[in-house]
C-alpha positions as a Markdown table, in Angstrom:
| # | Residue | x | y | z |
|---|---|---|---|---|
| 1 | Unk | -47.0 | -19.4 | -1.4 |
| 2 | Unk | -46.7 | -17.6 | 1.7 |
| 3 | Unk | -45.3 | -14.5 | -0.3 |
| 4 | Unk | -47.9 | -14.5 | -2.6 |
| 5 | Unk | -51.2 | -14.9 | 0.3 |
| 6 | Unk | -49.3 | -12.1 | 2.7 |
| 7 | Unk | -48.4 | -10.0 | -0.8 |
| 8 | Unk | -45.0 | -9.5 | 0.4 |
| 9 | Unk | -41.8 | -9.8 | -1.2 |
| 10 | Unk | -39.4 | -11.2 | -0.2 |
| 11 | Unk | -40.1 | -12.9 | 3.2 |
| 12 | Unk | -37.7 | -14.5 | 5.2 |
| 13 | Unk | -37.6 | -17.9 | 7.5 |
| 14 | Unk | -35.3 | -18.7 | 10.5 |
| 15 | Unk | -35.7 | -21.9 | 11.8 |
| 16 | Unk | -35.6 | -22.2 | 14.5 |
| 17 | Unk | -35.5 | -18.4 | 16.0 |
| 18 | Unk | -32.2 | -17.9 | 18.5 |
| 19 | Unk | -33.0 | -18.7 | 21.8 |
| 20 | Unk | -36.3 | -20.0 | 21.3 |
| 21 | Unk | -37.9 | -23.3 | 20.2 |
| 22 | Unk | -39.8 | -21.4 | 17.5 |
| 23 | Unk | -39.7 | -20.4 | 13.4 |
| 24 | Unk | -39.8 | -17.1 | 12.2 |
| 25 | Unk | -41.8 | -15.6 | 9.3 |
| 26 | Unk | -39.9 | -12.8 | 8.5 |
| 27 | Unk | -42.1 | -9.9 | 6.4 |
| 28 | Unk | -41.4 | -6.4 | 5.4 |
| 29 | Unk | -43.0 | -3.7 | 7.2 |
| 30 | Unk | -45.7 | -1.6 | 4.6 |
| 31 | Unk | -44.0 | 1.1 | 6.5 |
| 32 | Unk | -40.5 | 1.7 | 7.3 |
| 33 | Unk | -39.8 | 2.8 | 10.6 |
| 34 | Unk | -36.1 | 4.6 | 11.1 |
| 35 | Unk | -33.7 | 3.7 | 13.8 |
| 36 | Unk | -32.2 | 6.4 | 15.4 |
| 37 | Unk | -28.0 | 6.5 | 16.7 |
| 38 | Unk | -29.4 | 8.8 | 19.4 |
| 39 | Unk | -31.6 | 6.8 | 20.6 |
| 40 | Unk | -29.3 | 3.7 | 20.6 |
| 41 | Unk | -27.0 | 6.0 | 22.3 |
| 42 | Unk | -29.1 | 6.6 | 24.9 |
| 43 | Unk | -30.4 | 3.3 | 25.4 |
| 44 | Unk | -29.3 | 1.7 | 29.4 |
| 45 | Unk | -27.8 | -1.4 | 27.7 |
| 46 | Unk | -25.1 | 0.9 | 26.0 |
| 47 | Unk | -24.8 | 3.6 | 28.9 |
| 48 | Unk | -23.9 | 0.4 | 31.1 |
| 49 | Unk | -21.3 | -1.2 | 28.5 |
| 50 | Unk | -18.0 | -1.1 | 30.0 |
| 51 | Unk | -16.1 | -1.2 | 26.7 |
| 52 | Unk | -14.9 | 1.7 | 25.5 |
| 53 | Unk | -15.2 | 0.4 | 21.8 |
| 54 | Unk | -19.2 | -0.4 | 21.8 |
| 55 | Unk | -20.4 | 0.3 | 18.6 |
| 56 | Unk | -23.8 | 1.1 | 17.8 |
| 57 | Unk | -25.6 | -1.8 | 15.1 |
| 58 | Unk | -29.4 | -0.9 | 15.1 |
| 59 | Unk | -32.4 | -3.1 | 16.2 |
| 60 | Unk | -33.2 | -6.3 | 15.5 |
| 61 | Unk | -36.1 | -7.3 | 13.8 |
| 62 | Unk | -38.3 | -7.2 | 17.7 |
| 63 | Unk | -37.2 | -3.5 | 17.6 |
| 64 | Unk | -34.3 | -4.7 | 20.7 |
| 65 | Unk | -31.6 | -2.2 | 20.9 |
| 66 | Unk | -28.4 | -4.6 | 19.0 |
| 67 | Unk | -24.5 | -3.0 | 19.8 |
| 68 | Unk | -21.1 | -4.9 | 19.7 |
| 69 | Unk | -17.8 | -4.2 | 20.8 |
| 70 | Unk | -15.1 | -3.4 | 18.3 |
| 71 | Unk | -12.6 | -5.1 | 20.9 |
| 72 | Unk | -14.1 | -8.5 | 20.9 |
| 73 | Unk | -14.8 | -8.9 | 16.9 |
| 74 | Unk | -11.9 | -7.9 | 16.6 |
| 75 | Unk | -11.8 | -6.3 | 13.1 |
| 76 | Unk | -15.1 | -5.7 | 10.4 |
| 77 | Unk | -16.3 | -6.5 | 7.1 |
| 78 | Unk | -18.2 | -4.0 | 5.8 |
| 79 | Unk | -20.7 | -5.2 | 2.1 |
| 80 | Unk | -23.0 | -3.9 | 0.3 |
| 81 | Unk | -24.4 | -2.1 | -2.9 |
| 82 | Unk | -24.6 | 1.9 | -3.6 |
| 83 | Unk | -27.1 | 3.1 | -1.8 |
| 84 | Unk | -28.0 | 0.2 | 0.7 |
| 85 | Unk | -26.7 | 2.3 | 3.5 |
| 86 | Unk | -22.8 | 0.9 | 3.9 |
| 87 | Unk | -21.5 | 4.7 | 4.4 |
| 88 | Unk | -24.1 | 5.6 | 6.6 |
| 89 | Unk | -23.5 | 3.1 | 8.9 |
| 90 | Unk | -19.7 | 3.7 | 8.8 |
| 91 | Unk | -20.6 | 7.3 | 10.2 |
| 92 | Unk | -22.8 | 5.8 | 12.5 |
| 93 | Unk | -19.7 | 3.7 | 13.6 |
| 94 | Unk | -17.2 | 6.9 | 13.9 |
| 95 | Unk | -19.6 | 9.0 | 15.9 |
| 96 | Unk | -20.6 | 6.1 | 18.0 |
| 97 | Unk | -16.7 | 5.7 | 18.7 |
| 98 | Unk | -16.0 | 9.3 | 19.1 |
| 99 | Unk | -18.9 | 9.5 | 21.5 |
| 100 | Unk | -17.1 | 7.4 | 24.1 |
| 101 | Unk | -13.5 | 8.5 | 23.5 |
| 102 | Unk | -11.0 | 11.6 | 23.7 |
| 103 | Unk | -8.5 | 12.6 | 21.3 |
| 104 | Unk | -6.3 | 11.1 | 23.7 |
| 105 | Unk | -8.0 | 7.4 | 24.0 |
| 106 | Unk | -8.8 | 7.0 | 20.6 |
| 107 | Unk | -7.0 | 7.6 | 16.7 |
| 108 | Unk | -8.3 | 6.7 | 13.5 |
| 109 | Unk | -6.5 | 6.4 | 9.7 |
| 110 | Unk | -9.3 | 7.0 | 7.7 |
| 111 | Unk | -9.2 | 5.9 | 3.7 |
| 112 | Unk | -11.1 | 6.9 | 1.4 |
| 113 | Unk | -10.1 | 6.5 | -2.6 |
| 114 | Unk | -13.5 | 7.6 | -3.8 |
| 115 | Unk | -12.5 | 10.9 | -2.3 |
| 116 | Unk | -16.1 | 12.1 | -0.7 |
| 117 | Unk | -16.9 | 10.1 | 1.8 |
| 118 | Unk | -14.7 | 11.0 | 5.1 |
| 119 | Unk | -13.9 | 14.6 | 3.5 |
| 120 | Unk | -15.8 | 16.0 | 6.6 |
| 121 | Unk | -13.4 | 14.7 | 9.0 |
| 122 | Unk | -10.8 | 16.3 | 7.6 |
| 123 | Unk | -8.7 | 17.9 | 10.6 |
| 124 | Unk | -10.8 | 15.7 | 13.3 |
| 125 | Unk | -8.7 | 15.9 | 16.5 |
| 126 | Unk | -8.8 | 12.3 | 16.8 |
| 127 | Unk | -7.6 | 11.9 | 13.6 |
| 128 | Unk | -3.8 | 10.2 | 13.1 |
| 129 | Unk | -3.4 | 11.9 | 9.8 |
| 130 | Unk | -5.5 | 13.3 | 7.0 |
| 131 | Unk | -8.3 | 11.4 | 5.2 |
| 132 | Unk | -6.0 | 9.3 | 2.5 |
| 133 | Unk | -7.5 | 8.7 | -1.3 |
| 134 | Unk | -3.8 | 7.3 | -3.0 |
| 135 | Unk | -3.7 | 3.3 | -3.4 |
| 136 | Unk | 0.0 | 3.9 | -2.4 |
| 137 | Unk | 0.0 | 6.5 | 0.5 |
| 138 | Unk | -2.6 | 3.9 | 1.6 |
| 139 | Unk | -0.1 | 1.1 | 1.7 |
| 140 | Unk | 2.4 | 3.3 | 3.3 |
| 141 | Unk | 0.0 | 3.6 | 6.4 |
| 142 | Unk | -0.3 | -0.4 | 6.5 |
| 143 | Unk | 3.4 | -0.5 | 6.8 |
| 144 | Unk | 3.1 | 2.2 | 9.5 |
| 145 | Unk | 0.4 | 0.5 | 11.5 |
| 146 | Unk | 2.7 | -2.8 | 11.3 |
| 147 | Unk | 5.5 | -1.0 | 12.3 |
| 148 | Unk | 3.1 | 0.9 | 15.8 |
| 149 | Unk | 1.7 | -2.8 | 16.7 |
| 150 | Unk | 5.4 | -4.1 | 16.6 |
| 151 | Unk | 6.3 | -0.8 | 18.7 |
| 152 | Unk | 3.7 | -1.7 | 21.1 |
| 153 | Unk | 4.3 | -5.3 | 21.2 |
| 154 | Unk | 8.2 | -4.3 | 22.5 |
| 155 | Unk | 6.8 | -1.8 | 25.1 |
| 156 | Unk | 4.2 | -4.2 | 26.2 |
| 157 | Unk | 7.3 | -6.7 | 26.5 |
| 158 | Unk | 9.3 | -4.2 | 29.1 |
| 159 | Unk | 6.3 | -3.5 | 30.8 |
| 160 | Unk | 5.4 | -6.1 | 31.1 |
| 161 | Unk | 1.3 | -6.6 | 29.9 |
| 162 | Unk | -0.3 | -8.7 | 28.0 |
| 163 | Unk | -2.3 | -6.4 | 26.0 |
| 164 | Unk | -3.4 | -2.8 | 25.6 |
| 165 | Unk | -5.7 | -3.2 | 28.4 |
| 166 | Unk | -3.3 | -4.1 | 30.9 |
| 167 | Unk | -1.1 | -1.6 | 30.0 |
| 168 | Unk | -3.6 | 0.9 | 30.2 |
| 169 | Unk | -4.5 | 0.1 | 33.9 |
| 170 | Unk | -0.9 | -0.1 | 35.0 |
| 171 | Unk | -0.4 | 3.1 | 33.4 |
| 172 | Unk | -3.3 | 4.4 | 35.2 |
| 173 | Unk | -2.6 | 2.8 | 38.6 |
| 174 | Unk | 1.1 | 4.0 | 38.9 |
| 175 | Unk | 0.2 | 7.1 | 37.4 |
| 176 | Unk | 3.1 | 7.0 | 34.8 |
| 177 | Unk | 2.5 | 9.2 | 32.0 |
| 178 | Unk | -0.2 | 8.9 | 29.6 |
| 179 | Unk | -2.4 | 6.0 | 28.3 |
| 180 | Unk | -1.4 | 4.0 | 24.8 |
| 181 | Unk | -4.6 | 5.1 | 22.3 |
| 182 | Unk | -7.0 | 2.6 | 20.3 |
| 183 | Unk | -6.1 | 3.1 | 16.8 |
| 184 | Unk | -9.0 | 2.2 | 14.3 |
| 185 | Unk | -8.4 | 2.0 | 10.5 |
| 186 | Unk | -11.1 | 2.8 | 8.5 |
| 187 | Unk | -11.1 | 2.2 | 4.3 |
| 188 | Unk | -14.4 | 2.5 | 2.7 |
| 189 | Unk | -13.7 | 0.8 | -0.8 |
| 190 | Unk | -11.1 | -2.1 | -0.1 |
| 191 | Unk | -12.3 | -3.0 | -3.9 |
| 192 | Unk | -10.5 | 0.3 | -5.6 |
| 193 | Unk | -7.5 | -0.6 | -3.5 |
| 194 | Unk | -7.1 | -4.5 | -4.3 |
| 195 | Unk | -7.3 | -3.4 | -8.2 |
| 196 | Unk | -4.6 | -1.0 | -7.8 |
| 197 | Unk | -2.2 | -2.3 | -5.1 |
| 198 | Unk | -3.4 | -5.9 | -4.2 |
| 199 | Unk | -1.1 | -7.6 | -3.1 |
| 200 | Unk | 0.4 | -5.0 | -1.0 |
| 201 | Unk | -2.9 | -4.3 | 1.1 |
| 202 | Unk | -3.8 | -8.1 | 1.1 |
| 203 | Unk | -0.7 | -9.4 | 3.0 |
| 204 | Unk | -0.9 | -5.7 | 4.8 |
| 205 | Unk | -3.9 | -6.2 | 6.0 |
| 206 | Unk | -3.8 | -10.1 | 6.8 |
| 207 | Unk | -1.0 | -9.4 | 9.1 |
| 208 | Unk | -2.6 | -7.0 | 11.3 |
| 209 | Unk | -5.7 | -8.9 | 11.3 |
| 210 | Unk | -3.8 | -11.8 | 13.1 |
| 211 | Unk | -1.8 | -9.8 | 15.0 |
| 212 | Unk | -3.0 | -6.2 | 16.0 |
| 213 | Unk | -5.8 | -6.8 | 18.5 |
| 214 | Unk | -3.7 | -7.3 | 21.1 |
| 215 | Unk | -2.1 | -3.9 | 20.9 |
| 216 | Unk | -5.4 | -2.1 | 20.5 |
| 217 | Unk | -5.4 | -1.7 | 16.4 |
| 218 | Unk | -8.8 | -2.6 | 14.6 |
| 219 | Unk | -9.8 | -2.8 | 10.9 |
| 220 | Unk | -13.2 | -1.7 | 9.4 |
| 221 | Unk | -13.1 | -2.9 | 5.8 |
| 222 | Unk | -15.9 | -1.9 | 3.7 |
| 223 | Unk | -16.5 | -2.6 | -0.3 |
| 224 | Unk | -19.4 | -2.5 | -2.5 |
| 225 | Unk | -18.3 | -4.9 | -4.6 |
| 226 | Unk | -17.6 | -8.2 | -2.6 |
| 227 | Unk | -16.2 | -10.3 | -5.1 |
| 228 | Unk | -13.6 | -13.4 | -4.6 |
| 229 | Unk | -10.6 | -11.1 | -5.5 |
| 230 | Unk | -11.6 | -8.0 | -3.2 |
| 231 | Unk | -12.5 | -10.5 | 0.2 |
| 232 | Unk | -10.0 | -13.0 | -0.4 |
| 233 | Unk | -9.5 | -16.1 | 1.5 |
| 234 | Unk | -6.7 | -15.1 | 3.2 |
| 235 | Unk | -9.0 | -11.5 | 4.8 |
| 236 | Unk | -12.2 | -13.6 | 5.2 |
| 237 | Unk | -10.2 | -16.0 | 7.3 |
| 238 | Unk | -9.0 | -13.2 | 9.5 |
| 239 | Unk | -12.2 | -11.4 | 10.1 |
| 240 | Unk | -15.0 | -13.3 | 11.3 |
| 241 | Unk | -16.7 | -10.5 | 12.0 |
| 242 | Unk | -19.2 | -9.6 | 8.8 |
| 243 | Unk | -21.7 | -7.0 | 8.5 |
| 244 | Unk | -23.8 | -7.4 | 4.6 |
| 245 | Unk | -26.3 | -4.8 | 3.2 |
| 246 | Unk | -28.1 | -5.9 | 0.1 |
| 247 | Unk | -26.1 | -7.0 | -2.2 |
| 248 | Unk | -26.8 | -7.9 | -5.8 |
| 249 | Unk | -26.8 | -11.3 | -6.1 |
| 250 | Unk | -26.5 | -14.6 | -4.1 |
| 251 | Unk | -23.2 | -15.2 | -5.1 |
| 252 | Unk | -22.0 | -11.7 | -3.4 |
| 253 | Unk | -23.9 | -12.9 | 0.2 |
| 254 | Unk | -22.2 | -16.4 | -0.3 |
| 255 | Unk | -18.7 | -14.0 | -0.7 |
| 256 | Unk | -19.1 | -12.2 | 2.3 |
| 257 | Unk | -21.4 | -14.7 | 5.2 |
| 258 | Unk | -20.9 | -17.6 | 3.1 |
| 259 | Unk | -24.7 | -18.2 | 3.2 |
| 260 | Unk | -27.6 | -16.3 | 1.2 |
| 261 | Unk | -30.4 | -14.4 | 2.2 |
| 262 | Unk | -28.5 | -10.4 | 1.5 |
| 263 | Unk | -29.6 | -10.3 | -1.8 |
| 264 | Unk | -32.9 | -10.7 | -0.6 |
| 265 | Unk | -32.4 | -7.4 | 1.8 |
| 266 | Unk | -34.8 | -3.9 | 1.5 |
| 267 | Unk | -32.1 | -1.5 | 1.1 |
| 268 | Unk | -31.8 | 1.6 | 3.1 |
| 269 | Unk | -30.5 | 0.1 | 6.3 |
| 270 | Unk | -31.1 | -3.4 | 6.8 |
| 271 | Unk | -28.4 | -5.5 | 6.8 |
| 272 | Unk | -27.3 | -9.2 | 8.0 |
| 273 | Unk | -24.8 | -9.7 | 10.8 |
| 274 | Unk | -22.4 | -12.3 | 11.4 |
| 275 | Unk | -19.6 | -12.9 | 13.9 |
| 276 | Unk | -18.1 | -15.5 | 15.7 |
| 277 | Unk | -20.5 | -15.4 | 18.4 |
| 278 | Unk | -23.2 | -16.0 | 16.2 |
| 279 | Unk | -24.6 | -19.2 | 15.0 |
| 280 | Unk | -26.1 | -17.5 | 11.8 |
| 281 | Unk | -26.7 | -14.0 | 10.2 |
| 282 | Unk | -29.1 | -11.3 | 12.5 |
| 283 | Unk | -31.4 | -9.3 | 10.6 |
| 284 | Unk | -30.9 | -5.6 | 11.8 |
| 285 | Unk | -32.2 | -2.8 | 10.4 |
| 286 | Unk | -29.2 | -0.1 | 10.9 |
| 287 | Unk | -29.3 | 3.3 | 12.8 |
| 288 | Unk | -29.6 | 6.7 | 10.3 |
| 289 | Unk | -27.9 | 9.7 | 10.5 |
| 290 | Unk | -27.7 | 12.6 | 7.9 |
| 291 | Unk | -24.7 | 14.0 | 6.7 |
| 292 | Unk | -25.9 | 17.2 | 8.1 |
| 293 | Unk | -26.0 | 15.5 | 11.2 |
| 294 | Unk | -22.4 | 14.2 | 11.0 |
| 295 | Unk | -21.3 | 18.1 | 10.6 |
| 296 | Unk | -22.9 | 19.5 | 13.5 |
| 297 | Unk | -21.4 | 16.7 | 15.6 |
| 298 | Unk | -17.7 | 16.8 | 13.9 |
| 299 | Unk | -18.0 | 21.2 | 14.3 |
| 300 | Unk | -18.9 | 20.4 | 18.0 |
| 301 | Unk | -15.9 | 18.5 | 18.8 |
| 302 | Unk | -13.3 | 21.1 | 16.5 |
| 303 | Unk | -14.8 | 23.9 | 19.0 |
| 304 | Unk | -14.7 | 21.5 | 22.1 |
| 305 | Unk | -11.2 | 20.7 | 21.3 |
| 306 | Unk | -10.0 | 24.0 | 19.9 |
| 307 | Unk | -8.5 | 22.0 | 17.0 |
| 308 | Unk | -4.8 | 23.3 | 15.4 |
| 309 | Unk | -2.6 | 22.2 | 12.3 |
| 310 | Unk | -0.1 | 20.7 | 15.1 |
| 311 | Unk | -0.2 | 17.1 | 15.1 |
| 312 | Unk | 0.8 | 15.2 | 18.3 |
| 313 | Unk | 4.3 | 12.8 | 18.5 |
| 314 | Unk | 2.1 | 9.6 | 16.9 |
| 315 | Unk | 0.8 | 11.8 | 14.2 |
| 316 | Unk | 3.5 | 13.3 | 13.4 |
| 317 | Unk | 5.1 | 10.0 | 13.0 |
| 318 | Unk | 2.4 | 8.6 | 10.8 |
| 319 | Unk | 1.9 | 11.7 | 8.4 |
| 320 | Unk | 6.1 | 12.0 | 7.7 |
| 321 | Unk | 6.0 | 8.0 | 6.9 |
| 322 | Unk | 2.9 | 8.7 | 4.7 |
| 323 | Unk | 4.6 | 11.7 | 3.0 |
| 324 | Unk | 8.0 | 10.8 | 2.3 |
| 325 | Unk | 8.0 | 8.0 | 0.5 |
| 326 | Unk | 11.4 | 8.5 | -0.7 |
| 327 | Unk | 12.6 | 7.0 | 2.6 |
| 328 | Unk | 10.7 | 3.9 | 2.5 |
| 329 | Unk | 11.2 | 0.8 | 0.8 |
| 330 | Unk | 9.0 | -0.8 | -2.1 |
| 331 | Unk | 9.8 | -4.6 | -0.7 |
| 332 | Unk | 8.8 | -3.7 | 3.0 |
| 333 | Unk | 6.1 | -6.8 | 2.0 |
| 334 | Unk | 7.7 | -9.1 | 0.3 |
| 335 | Unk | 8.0 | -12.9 | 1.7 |
């Protein structure tokens, strides 16, 4: 009824609204106004974060300035149709990090089996290795990444610290050589990689999601199609922290926030946002960036850091493990 008399479809209730002993009536704007990255970046609230690993989300449906940090979640889920604004947000996510972060404080293993998407970071400085598209170089860099937390675990042991960030500061305090880098992993269709190489990635990535925050590695999952056999149990219950564009049906926003309301989403942006510190979703209507953007930022930072084919010890490491498979072996995940 109230659809029909405001002639707006769809609206949305939260009862009550967070924080306040109210209900909300939730109703698309005639007019869509677009949230900017640069102005979130701007924004006090995120000049004053202390965490190195603030991310960028959008605004909230009061047009509030809404950020998290990728240390706390400590790894993301990533839904949402074609064309709903997943991949743009991703971006959003990479510059955000790259804002804050040298070569030197940050890595990423980027994924990409559609083979477009993270072309343009292709020889990024902070870049571990180049973009990956096979199902099974991709499993080969799971098995490197369990391999660098159990490294880090065993120097964090001898130290000894109890995570990264401990390590960090006595690094920095004694002045000891340099700091141990964040390392995020970035795949942009899990679903391509479950068909081809499920179980593989599943138990690759459930054992980092238990185990990697600690020593500073994060996961950024993303998929378009969030069905029971890409976000298995096993990954849901290892990432709490869920981000859902629209999606197209109720039983793909059940899959991913185990509640509805995504299929009822615009498109273009807005998204619903769960994580452990949250009771229930937040509406958010993401930040945009074009891809022309992305390459004037990304041809910035290849000047700034007078970028070369040389790879540093860590890169190197991961790129031989990636490439030479003949040295690895096919039951590294078995039991």
């Amino acid at each position: 009824n109230l659809a029909l008399a405001l002639a707006a479809h769809p609206i949305r209730i939260e009862a009550p609204i967070p924080g306040k002993s109210l209900v909300g009536i939730e109703v698309p704007n005639k007019v869509r106004s677009y949230v900017r990255i640069a102005n979130l970046i701007a924004s006090p609230d995120f000049q004053k974060n202390a965490s190195s690993l603030s991310i960028c989300l959008g605004r909230d449906v009061s047009g509030n300035p809404m950020y998290a940090d990728l240390s706390e979640m400590p790894h993301l889920l990533v839904a949402g149709s074609t064309g709903t604004g997943k991949t743009i947000f991703l971006n959003n996510l990479i510059l955000g990090l790259l804002y804050q972060n040298t070569p030197e404080d940050i890595k990423f293993v980027l994924i990409d089996p559609k083979r477009v998407e993270f072309q343009i970071y292709n020889h990024l400085p902070h870049l571990l290795c180049p973009v990956i598209h096979e199902p099974q170089k991709a499993v080969y860099a799971l098995q490197w990444l369990i391999k660098e937390m159990e490294r880090r675990f065993e120097v964090f042991s001898a130290m000894p610290a109890r995570d990264i960030l401990a390590y960090n500061k006595i690094k920095q305090v004694v002045n000891s050589g340099a700091t141990m880098p964040y390392i995020v992993l970035i795949i942009d269709e899990l679903a391509d990689l479950m068909a081809a190489r499920g179980r593989e990635i599943e138990v690759g990535i459930v054992r980092l999601a238990q185990m990697a925050r600690a020593t500073g590695i994060h996961l950024v999952l993303a998929t378009q199609r969030p069905s029971v056999e890409v976000i298995t149990g096993l990954i849901k219950a290892n990432i709490t922290s869920r981000i859902t564009f629209q999606v197209a049906s109720q039983v793909d926003s059940r899959t991913v926030l185990d509640a509805a309301g995504a299929e009822k989403l615009l498109g273009r942006g807005d998204m619903l946002f769960i994580s452990a510190k949250t009771i229930r979703p937040r509406r958010i209507q993401s930040a945009y960036i074009s891809e022309k953007e992305v390459k004037k930022v990304i041809d910035f930072i290849k000047e700034e850091q007078a970028i070369t084919e040389t790879y540093s010890v860590i890169s190197q490491s991961i790129k031989e493990f990636i490439d030479k498979p003949g040295e690895k072996t096919e039951t590294f995940f078995e039991g």
